[in-house]
VMD Tcl script that draws the C-alpha trace (Angstrom):
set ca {
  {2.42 -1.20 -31.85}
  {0.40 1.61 -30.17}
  {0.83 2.89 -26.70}
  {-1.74 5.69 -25.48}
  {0.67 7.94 -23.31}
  {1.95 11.39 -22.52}
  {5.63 10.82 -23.98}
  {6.38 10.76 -27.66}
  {5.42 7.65 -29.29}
  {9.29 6.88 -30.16}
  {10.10 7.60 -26.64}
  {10.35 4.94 -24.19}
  {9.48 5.81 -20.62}
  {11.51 3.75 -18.52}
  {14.01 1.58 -17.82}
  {12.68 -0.75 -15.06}
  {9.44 -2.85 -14.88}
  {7.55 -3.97 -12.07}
  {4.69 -6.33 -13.34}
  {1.27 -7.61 -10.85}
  {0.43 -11.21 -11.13}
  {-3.01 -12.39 -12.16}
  {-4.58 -10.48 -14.75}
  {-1.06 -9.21 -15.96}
  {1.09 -12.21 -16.80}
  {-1.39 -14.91 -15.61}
  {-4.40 -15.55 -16.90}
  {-6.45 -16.44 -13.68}
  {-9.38 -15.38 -14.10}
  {-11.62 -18.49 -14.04}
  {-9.92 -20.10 -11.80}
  {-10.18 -16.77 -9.18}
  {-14.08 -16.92 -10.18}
  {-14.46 -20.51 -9.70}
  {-12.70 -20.58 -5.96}
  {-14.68 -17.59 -4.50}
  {-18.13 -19.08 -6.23}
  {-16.74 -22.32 -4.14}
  {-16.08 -20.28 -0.94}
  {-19.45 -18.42 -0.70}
  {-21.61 -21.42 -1.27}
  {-19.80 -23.01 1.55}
  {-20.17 -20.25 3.81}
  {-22.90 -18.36 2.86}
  {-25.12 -21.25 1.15}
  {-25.68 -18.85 -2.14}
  {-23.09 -16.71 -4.54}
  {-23.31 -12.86 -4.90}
  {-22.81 -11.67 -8.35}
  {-19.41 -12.00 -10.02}
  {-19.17 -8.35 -9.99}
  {-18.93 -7.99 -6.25}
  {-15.57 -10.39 -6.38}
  {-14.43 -8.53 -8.96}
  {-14.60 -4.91 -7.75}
  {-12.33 -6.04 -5.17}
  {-10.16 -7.91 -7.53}
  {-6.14 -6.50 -6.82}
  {-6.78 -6.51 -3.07}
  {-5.52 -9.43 -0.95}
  {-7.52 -12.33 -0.23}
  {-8.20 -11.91 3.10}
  {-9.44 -7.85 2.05}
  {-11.94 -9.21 0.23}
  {-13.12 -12.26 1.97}
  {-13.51 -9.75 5.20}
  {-16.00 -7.74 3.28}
  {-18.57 -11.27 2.77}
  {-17.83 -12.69 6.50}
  {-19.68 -11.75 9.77}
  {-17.00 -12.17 12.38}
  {-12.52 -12.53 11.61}
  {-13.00 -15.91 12.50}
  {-15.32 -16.61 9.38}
  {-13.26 -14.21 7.34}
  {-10.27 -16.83 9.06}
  {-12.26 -20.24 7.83}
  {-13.45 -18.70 4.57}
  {-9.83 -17.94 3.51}
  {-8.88 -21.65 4.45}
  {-11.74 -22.96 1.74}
  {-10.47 -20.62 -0.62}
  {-7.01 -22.10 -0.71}
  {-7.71 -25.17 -0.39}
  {-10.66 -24.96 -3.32}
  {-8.06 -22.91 -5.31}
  {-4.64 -24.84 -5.08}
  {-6.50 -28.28 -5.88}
  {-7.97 -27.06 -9.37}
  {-5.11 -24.82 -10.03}
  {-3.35 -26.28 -12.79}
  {-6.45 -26.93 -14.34}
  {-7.34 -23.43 -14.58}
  {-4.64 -21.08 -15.09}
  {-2.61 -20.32 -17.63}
  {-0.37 -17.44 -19.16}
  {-1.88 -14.95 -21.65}
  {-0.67 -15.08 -25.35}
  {2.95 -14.11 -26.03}
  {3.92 -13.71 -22.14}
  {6.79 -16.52 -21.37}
  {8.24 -15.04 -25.38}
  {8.04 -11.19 -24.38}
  {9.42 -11.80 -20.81}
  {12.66 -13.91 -21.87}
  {13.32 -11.28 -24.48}
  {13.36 -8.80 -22.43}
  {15.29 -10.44 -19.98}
  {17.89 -11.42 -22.34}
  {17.83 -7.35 -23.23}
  {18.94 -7.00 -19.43}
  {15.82 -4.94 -18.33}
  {16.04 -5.31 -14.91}
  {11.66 -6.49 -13.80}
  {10.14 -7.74 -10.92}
  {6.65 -8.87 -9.74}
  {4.60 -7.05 -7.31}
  {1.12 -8.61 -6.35}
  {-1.30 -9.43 -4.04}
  {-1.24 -12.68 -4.20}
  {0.52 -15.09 -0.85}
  {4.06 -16.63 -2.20}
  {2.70 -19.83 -2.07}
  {-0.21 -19.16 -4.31}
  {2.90 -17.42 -6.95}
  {5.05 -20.28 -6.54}
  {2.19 -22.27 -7.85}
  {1.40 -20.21 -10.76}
  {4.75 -19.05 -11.97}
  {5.35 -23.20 -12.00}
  {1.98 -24.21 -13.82}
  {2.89 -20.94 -16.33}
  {6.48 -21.60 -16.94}
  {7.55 -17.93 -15.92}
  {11.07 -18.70 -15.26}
  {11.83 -17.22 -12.01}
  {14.79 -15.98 -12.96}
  {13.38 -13.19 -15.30}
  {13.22 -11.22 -11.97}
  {15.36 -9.17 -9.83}
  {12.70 -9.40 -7.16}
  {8.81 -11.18 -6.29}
  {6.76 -8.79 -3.65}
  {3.65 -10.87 -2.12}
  {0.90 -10.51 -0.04}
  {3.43 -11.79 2.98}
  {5.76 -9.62 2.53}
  {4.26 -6.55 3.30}
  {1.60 -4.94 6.08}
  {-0.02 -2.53 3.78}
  {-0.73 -4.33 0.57}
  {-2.09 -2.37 -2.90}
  {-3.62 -0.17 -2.87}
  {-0.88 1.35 -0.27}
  {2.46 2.28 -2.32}
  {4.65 -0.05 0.08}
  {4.35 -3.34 -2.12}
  {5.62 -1.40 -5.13}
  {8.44 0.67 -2.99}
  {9.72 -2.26 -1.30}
  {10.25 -4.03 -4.68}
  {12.43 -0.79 -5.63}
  {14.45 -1.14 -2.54}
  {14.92 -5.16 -3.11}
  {16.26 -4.17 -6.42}
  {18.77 -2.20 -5.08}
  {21.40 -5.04 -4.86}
  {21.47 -5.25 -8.47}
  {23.44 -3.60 -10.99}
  {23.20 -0.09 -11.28}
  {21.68 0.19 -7.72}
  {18.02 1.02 -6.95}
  {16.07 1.40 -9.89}
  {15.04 5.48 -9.89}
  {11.65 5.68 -9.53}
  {10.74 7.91 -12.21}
  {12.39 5.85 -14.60}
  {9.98 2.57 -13.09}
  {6.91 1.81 -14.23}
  {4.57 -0.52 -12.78}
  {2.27 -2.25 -15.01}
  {-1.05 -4.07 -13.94}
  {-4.59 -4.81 -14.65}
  {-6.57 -3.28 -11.81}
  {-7.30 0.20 -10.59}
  {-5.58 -0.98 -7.00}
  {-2.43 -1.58 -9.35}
  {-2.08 1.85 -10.52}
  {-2.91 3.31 -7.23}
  {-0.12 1.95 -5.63}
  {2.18 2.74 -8.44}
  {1.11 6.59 -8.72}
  {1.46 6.27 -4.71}
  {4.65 5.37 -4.89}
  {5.95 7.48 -7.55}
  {6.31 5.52 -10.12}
  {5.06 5.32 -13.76}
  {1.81 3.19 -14.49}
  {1.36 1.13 -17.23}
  {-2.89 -0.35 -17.61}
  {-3.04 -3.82 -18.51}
  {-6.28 -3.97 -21.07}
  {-5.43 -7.93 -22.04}
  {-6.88 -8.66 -17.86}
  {-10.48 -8.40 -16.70}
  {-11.25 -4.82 -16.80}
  {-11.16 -2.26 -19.99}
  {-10.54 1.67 -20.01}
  {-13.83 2.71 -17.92}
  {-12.86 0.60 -14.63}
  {-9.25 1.59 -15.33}
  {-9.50 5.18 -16.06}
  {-9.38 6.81 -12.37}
  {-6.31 5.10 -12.01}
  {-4.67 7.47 -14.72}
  {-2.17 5.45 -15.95}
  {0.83 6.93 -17.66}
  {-0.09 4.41 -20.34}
  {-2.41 2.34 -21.67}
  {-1.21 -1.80 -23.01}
  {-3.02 -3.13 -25.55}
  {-1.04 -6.23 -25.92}
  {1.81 -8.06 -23.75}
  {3.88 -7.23 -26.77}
  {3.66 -3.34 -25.83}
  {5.77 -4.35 -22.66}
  {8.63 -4.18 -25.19}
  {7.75 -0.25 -26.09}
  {8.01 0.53 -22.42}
  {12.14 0.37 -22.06}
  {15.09 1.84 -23.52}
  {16.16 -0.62 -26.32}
}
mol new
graphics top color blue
foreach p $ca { graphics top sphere $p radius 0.5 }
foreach p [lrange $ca 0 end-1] q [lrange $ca 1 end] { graphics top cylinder $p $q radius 0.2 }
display resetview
């Protein structure tokens, strides 16, 4: 196991794990792809490159839609066929990357204390946790997209998760002893933001040059590396 970091290699970094959604633990890619593809040839009557969608990819839904639509009230109507495209091929697309649910439970069953922090609305988690088989009880606490006003990139997603934590034992999680691990260069802006570790996701939809200017603490080759992350 090989994690790219500033610490020792024998030296975990933290205690505490805050984990995004899709591109992290859920492999949603195609399914994210396929829905916007959907939405633009509704709206716009042709699709912009891939690469457009996924520049913005870690930003809410609405962010990004605004950035295609003419007026709110299209941005409005374009988020509706989104949904609605999205939660009726859902369990068709998505799924969990390789050795997720197994590294997850163990650590869990370790007591690390984890939550989820992502952009994503609750209904839209609900659904995926459900399709993935993330048990819901693997974490302290599950930040969405309505739970906050300033979503990632903004440090409040990742710094109301540390305050929801609070409640469990040992208090609120220190924040230098957090790290927040994610797939997108929004991800690791938030976390720097909010003072925590960052941990880069390279098993999502972007590799080392899109996630480099996020300077993450370190860099995840595999969902198994999770495990080299907390104090045993």
């Amino acid at each position: 196991m090989s994690i790219a970091s500033d610490a020792s290699p024998n030296e975990p970094s933290a205690g505490v794990l805050l984990l995004d959604l899709d591109g992290t633990l859920i492999d949603s890619s195609e399914l994210i792809l396929a829905s916007y593809r959907h939405t633009m040839r509704e709206h716009l009557g042709e699709v912009p490159p891939d690469s457009e969608w996924l520049e913005g990819m870690g930003k809410t839904l609405r962010v990004q839609l605004r950035r295609f639509a003419s007026s709110e009230e299209e941005a409005e109507a374009m988020v509706e066929t989104y949904r609605e495209h999205n939660h009726r091929v859902h369990d068709r697309l998505v799924r969990t990357f390789g050795e997720v649910s197994e590294t997850l439970d163990g650590l869990h069953r370790r007591g690390v204390p984890m939550g989820i922090v992502t952009s994503k609305a609750r209904r839209g988690v609900e659904m995926g946790m459900e399709a993935c088989g993330l048990d819901p009880g693997w974490f302290r606490t599950v930040v969405t997209a309505d739970d906050v006003e300033r979503p990632k990139p903004h440090p409040e997603p990742v710094l109301l998760a540390l305050r929801n934590m609070e409640s469990g034992a040992g208090g609120r999680p220190d924040p230098a002893a957090t790290t927040f691990v994610g797939d997108s260069i929004h991800d690791l802006r938030a976390g720097r933001a909010a003072g925590v570790k960052t941990a880069a996701a390279l098993w999502g939809p972007y590799g080392r040059e899109e996630l480099g200017p996020g300077e993450p603490d370190h860099w995840l080759e595999s969902v198994r590396e999770l495990e080299a992350l907390v104090h045993p």
